[in-house]
Structures are given as C-alpha cells and as structure tokens.
MIZAMAR-339563 format. One record per residue: residue in one letter; x, y, z of N, C-alpha, C, O in turn. Coordinates in steps of 0.1 Angstrom, whole numbers, plus 5000, padded with zeros to 4 digits. Atoms other than C-alpha are relative to their C-alpha. Layout:
AXYZXYZXYZXYZ/...
***
This chain:
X499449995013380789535455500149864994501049784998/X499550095011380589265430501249954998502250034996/X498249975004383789075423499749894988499049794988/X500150045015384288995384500549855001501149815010/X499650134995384688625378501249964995501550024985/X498950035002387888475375500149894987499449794987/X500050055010388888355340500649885002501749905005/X498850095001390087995340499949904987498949834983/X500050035015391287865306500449885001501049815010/X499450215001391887505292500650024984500050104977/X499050075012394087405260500049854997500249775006/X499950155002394187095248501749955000502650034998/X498050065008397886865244500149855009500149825021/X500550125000397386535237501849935009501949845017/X498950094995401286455247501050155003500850275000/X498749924996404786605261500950034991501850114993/X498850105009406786465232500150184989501050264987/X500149875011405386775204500550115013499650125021/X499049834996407887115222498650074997497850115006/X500949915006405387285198498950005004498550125008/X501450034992401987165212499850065011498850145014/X500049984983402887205248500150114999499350175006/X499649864997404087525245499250074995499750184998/X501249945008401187655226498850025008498150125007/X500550044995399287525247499850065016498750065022/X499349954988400987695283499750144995498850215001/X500349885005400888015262498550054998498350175000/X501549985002397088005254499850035016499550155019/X500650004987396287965290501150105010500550175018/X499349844992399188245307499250114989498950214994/X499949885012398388475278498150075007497850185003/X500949944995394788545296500250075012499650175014/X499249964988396888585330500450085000500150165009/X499149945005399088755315499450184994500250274992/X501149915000396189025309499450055011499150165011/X499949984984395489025344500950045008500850075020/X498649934992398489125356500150174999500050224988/X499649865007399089495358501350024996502349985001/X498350005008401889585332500449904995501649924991/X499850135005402089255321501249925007501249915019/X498950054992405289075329501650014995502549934998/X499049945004407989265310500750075014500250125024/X498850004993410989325327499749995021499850075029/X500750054989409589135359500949845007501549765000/X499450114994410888885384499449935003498749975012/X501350095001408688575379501149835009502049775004/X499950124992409388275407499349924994498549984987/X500550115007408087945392500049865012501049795011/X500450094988406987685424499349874993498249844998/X500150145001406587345406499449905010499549955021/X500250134993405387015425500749924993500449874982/X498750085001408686835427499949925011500749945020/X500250094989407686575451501549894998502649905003/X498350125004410686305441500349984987499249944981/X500150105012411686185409500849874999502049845000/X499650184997412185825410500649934995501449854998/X500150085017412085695373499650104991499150224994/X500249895014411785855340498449985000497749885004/X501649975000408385985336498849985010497649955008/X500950014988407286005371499350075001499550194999/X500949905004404186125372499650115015498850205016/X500249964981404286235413500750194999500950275008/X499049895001406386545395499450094984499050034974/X500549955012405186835369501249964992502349944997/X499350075012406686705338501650084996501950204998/X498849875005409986835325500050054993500850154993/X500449945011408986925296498750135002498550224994/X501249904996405987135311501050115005500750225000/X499649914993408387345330501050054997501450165000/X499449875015410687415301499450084997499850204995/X500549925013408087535282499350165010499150285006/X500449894989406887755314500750115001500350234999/X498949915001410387925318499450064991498650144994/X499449985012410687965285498950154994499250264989/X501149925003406888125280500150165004499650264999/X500349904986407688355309501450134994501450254994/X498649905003411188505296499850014983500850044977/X500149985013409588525259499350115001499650214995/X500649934998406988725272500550165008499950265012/X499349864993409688975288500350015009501150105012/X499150004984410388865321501250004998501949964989/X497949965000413988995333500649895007501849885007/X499650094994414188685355499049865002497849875004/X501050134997412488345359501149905007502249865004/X498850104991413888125387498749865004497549885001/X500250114998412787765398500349965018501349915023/X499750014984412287745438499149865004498049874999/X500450104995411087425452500549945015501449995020/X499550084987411187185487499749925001498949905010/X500150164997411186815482499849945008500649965018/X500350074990409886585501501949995006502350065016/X499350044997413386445501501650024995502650035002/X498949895005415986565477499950084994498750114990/X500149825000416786905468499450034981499549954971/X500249985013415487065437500549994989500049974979/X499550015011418387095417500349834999500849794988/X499250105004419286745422498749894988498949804979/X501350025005415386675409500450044985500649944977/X499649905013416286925378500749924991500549924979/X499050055009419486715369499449844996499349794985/X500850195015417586315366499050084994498850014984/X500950015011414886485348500750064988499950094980/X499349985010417586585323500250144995501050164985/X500649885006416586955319500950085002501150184995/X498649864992419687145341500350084988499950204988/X499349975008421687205309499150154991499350274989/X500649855008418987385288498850115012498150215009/X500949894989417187555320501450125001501350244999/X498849934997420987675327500050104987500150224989/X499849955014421187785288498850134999498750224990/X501549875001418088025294500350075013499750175018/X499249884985419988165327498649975009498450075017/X500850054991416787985347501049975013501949895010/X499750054987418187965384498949875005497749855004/X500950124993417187655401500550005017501650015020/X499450004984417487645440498749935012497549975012/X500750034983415787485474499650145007500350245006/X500349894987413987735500500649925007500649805009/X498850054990416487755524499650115014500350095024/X500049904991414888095548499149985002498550014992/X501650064995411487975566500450135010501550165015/X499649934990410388255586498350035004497450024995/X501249975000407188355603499350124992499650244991/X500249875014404888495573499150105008499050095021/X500549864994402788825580498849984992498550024981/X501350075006399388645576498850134999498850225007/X501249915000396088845567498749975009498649865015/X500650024988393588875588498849895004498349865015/X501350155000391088585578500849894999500449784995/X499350144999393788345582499449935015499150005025/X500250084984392988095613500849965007500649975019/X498749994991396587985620501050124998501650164988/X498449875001398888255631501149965001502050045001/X498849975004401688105630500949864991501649774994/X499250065013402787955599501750064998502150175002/X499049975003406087985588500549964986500949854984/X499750055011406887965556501650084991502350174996/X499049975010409688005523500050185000498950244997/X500149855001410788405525500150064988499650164984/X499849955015412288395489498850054992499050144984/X500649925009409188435474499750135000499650204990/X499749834998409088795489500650074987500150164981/X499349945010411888845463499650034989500350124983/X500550015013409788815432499150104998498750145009/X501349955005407189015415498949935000497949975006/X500950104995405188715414500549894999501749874996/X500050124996404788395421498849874988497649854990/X500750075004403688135396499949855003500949795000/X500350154994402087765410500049934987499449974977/X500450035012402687515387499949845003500949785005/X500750104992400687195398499949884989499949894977/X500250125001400486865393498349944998497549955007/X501950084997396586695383500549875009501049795001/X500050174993397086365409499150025014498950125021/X500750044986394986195438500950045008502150065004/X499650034986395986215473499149945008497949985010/X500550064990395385985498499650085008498750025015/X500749914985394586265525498850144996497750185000/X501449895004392686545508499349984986498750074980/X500350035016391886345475500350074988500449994979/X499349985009393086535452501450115001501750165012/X499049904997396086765449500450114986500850074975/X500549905011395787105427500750105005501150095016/X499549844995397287465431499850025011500650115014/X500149924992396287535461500849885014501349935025/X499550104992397587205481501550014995502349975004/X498649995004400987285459500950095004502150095000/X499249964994401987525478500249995019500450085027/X499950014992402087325510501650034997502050135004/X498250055006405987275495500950165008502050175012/X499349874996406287675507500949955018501850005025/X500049994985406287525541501649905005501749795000/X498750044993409987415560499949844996498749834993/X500150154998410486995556498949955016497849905017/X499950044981410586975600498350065001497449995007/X501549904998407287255598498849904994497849865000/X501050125001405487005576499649905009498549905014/X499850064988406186745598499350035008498449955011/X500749924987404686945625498950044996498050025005/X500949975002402087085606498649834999497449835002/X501150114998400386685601500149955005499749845001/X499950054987401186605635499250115005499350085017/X500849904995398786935645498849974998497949945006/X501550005007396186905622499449874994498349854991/X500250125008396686555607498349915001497549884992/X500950044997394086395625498350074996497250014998/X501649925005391086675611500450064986501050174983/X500049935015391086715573499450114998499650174988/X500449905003388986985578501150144999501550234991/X498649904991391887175600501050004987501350094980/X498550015012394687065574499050064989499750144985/X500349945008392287195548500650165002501550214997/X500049854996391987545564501350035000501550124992/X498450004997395987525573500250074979500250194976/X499749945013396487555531499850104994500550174988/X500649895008393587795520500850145014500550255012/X499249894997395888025548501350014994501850124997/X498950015004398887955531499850104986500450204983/X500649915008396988055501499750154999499850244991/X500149824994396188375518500750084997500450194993/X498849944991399388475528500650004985501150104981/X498949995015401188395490499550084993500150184989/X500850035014398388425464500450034987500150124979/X499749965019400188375430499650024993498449984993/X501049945005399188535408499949964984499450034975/X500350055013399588325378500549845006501549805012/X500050144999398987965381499449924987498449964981/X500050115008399187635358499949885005500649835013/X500150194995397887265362500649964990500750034980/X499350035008400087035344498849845000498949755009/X500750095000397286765333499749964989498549964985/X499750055012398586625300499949865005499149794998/X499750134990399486305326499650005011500350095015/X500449954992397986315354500549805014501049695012/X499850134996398186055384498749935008498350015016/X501250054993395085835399500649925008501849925009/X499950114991394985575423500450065017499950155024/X499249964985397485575456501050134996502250124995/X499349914999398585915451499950075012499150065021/X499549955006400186145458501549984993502050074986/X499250055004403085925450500549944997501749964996/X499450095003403385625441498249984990497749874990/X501150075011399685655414500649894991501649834991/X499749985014399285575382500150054988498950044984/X500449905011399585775351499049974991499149884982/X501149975013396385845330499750084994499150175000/X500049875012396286065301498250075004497150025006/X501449934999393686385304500250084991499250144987/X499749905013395486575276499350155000498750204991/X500349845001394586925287501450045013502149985021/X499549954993396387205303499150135005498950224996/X500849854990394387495330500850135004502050115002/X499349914996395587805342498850135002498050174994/X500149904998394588085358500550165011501650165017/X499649924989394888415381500049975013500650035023/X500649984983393488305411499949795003499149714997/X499650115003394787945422498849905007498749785005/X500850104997391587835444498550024990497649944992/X500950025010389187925415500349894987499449844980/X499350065007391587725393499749835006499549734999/X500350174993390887395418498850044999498449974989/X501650005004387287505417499349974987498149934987/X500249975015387287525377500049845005499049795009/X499050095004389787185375498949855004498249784996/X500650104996388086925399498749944996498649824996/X500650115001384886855391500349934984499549864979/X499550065015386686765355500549874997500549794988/X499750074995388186575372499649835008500349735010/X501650044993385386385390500050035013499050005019/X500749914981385386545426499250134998499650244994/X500949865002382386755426500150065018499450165019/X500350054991382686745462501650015010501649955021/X498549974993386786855476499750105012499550225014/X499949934985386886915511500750084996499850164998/X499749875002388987225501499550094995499850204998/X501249925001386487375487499050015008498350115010/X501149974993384087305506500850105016499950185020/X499449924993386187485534500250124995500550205004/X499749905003386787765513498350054993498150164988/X501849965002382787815506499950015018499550115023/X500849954987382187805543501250135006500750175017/X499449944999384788045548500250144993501050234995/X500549895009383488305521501050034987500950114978/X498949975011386888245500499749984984500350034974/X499850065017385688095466499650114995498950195001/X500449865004385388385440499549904987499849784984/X500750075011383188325408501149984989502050054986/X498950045016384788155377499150004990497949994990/X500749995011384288185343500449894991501649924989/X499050075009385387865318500350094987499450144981/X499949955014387488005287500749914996501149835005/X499350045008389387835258499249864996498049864993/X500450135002389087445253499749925011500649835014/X500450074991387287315280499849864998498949834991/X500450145003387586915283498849925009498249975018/X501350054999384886685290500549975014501749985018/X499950084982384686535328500449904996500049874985/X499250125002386886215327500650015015501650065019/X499850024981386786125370501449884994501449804985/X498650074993390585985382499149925006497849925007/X500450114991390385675400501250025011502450015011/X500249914983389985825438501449895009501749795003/X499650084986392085645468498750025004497950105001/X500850004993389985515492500750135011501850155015/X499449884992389885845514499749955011498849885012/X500150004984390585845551499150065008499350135018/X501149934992387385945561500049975016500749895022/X499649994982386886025600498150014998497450064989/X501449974993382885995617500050195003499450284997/X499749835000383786355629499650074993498850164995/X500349925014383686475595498550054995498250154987/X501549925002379486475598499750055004498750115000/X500449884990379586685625499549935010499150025017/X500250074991378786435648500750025018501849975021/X499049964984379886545689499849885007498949815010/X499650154993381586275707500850055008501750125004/X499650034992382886265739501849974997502049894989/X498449975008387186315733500449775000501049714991/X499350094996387585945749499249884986499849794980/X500950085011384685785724500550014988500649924980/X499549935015385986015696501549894997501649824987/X498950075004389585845698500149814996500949754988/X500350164999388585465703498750014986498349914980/X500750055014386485485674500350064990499650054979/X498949955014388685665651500849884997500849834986/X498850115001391385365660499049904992499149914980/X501550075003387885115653499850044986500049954978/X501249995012386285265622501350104988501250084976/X499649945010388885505604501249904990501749804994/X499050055001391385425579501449985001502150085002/X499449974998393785275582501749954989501449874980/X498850025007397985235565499949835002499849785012/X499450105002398584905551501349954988501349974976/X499250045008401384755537500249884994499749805002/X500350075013401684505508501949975001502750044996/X498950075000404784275516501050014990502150074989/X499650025014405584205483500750104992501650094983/X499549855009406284565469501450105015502450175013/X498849884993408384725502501049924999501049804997/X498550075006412084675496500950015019501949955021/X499749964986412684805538501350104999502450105004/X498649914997414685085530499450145011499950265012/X499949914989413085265558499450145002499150195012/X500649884997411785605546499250045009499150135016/X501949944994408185575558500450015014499750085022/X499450004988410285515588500450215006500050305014/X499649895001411885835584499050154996499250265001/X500849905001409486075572498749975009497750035004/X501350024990406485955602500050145008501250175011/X500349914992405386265620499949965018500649995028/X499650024987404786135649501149885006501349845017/X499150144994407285845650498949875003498849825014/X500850084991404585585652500349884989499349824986/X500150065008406285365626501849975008502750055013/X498250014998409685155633500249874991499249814988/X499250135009411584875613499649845013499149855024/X499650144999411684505622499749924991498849914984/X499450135010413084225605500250074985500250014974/X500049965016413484505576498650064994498650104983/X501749975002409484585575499850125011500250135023/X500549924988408184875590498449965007497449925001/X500950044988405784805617499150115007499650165017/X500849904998402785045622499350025021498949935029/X500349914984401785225660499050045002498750145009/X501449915004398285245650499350105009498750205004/X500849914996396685425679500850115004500350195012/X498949874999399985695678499950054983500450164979/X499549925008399485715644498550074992497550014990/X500549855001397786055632499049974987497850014987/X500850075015396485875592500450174993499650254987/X499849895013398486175575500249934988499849974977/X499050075013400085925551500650074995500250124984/X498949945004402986105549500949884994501549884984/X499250145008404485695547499449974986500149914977/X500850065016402085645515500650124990500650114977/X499749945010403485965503501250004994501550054983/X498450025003406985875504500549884998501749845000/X499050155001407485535497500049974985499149974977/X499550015018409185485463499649894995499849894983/X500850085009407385145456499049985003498749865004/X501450014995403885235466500249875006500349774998/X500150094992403984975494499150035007498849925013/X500749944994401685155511498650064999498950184996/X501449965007397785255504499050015017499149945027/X501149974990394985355529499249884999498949834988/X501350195004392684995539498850105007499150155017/X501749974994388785145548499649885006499649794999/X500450104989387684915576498549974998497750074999/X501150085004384684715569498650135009497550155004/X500749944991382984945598499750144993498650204993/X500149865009383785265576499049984990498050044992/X500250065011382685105545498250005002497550064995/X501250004995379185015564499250165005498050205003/X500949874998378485365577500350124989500050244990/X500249885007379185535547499349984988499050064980/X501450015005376685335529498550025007497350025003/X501349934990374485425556499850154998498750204998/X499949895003375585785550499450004990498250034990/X500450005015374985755514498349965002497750054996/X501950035000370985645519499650095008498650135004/X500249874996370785915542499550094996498450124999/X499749905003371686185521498449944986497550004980/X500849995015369686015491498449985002497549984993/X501349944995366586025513499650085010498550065014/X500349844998366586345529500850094997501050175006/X499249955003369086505510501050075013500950105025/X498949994991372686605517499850135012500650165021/
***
C-alpha cells in the first residue's frame, strides 16, 4: 500500500516583533495539520513540547522564541482546544522558571496555559521497530490528545543540526540523558537511532520549526543568531526534518540517513511559501573513522579515535569557571583546577554535552589536523568513484 505524502508547509515572517505576522504565519502552517487530524482539535487536550534548552539573555536563540510559543498556545485554544499546556525538561532550570525571564508567565497564565517540568519518567511501551528497549521516558504526554513539537532551527555540535525529531530528546529524564550519551555517545549513528525510537514511541502529531531566528555556529547553545524568516510545520515530525534541512544546507543529516536505512522516511510534499536554501554556518562535526564503515580491531578503534577524532577545546578568555561543563559531563571526564575545567580526553565519550551547556560558549569541537586530512581524502574519494 502506498503511503500519501506528507504535507509540509512554509510561511514566511520576517521578524517576532509584528503579534500579527507571526501568528499568521503559525496558523497557515497548523491550519493544514489541523486537517490531518481526525476531528480537528476542538475540545481536545493539546501538550505543547518547546526546545527550552536555558535562557540566559534576552533573545536567546538556544530557546524557541517567546513570542513563537504565545502565538502557538494561543493558535491552539482559538482553534478549540479545551486545554493547551506547556511541558518541558531543561538542560538546567525548570520550565516555569524559563517561562518567567522570557517575560511571557503572566499572559500564558491569562489564557489558563499550564506550564510545568516532566516530573514521571517511566519505561515507555516501545513499538516494535524500535532498537532500544528500554527507554524511559516523560509519561505526561500519555495525558493529552496530542502532542505538539515545537523546535528550534539551530546547529549542533553532535548531530549538526537539531529539528523536531532531535527535540524530543527533552522527553527523556536529565540523569537518563546523561546515561543515554554515555551509552551511545561515542557512535552518532547509535544516538541517531536512540531519537528516531523516541520518535516512534511519541509521534506528535502536529509539529512546528521556529526559524524566524535561527542559530549557526557552536550550537546547540552558545551559536549565533541568523535570520531565515520562515516558519515549517507539519504532521509527521521526521518528514518535517527531511522537508527543513536541506533549506537549511544539510543535504546530507545523519538522521536521516538512519531513518532511510531503517525504512522510516515517508514521502513529502512542499506546500505554502517555500524559502530558498540559505546553508547555517555548520560546527566542525565530531566526525569518527568508524562512520565509513571501516572494521577495526576494538584496541586500534579506540587509540585512533583519541588520535584522529574531535576533540573539546576551550578558549581561556570566554570561561568564567563556574563549573557546569563540570557538572553536566556524562562520564565525569572533566574536573576544575585553578577555576578551569581540565579535559580526561581518552574518558571522554565527544557528546559535548560541556559545549552544550556552557553559558559563554567557551567551548567548541577542535578537528585534528589528522581528521581534517582524511576527510579530504574522503572527499576525492567519493568525487572519483562516487559516494
């Protein structure tokens, strides 16, 4: 049986500032969703799962905007929903405390929006093409009718970019993350697969990229902001990263390509205002030798991961030594002295969970001259006997 392709729509909105724009704009792109739903979304309990990584400073871009996720509520309870709540799991503090610096509590409260932390992780009741059995994830979304993703356009240093389907790592415990890229950290393939099961096991069924602002560079949280002035959306959140990226300029996301050798990707369709390709400026990614499929001996494999992959450097000048990267390390392979954290390189795993959490980007992936050389060797490769 044929499966119909998945609509994914674009809007233009040049800024946050015009209420009217943005929200016009949110509405174009649910309002085809919103047709896909059976029954629509009158008198319906609609969860709303943001990427609330920290907010640091006014108009941090490491966070969907606050003005995006007014106009989201807002869309959601115009359209008839009996409930719209706001569930989130910060790297570091809790969602409502997220809610109140970005100023929004008062008029979210004013629209009877609940805001709250997952607080009940429990082992989910995975489908059968999942690979890890045992995830544990957020139970509240259970409670809802659906579940709407509402994502961030920014780089990441570990899987290059981060889109709908990487935004609901957040379903997963703090300690469980943790553990999850101390498991898999070391095979991006693995940590791919880990999400598209996560995806499995939720699949919201209305999702939104928020890529008015978007973030490039050392993301996922300490980029830069660069204007893309569109907003995406659709039913199905890994046709939505399939649509989004190569718009983006990754033609080419290891989560997709995991979700093609896996039979997951379903066909898409572009609707609305589709924007031109305008490529982010990438992090250098933590590429691994492994990654060509190359078999190596376990002892060879590790001694030349330490040797050739990348690796966390820090930039004196910008850390302040308040210790996080310390604190959020998976495996512990990071400790303080003299006020500097001090890296454990062949303990440490290259999640950049420290690059994801340090509040003055002090932190960026270095590619080792050795990487750098074989992946212009790769590149001549591919471009004389193709990939």
């Amino acid at each position: 049986m044929t499966q119909s392709p998945v609509r994914t729509a674009y809007a233009r909105c040049a800024s946050y500032r015009d209420r009217r724009l943005l929200r016009a704009a949110i509405e174009q792109v649910l309002a085809v969703q919103i047709e896909d739903f059976p029954g629509g979304v009158s008198g319906k309990r609609i969860m709303l799962k943001p990427n609330l990584l920290a907010w640091r400073r006014e108009e941090d871009v490491a966070c969907v905007h606050p003005a995006f996720l007014l106009e989201s509520a807002r869309a959601f309870l115009d359209a008839g929903a009996s409930e719209v709540a706001i569930l989130e799991n910060p790297a570091v503090q809790t969602a409502p405390a997220i809610i109140r610096s970005m100023g929004i509590a008062d008029e979210l409260a004013a629209m009877n929006v609940r805001v709250a932390n997952f607080e009940h992780f429990e082992k989910a009741s995975l489908p059968a093409n999942a690979r890890f059995r045992n995830l544990e994830l957020a139970r509240e979304y259970l409670d809802f009718d659906a579940v709407c993703d509402i994502a961030k356009a920014k780089t990441h240093g570990m899987m290059t970019l981060t889109l709908c389907v990487k935004n609901l790592f957040g379903l997963v415990g703090g300690s469980g993350r943790m553990g999850w890229h101390l498991a898999v950290g070391r095979d991006f393939a693995m940590f791919a697969d880990m999400l598209l099961d996560i995806y499995l096991t939720v699949r919201p069924r209305f999702n939104l990229l928020d890529a008015v602002v978007c973030m490039e560079g050392n993301g996922p949280g300490s980029g830069a902001p660069t204007p893309r002035g569109f907003v995406a959306g659709a039913s199905d959140a890994l046709a939505l990263d399939a649509s989004s990226a190569p718009l983006l300029g990754v033609e080419d996301l290891l989560l997709l390509r995991s979700a093609e050798r896996r039979g997951l990707l379903t066909p898409f369709l572009y609707a609305g205002d589709v924007p031109e390709r305008n490529p982010l400026l990438l992090p250098d990614p933590p590429g691994m030798l492994t990654e060509w499929g190359v078999p190596l001996p376990p002892f060879l494999k590790d001694r030349l991961r330490n040797w050739i992959i990348s690796k966390p450097l820090l930039d004196p000048e910008k850390c302040v030594g308040c210790g996080l990267c310390v604190k959020m390390c998976p495996p512990q392979s990071l400790k303080l002295e003299d006020g500097r954290p001090v890296f454990d390189l062949p303990n440490c795993i290259r999640c950049y969970c420290c690059q994801e959490h340090c509040p003055k980007g002090a932190i960026v992936p270095k590619k080792t001259l050795p990487m750098r050389g074989l992946e212009r060797f790769e590149s001549c490769v591919r471009f004389l006997f193709g990939k």
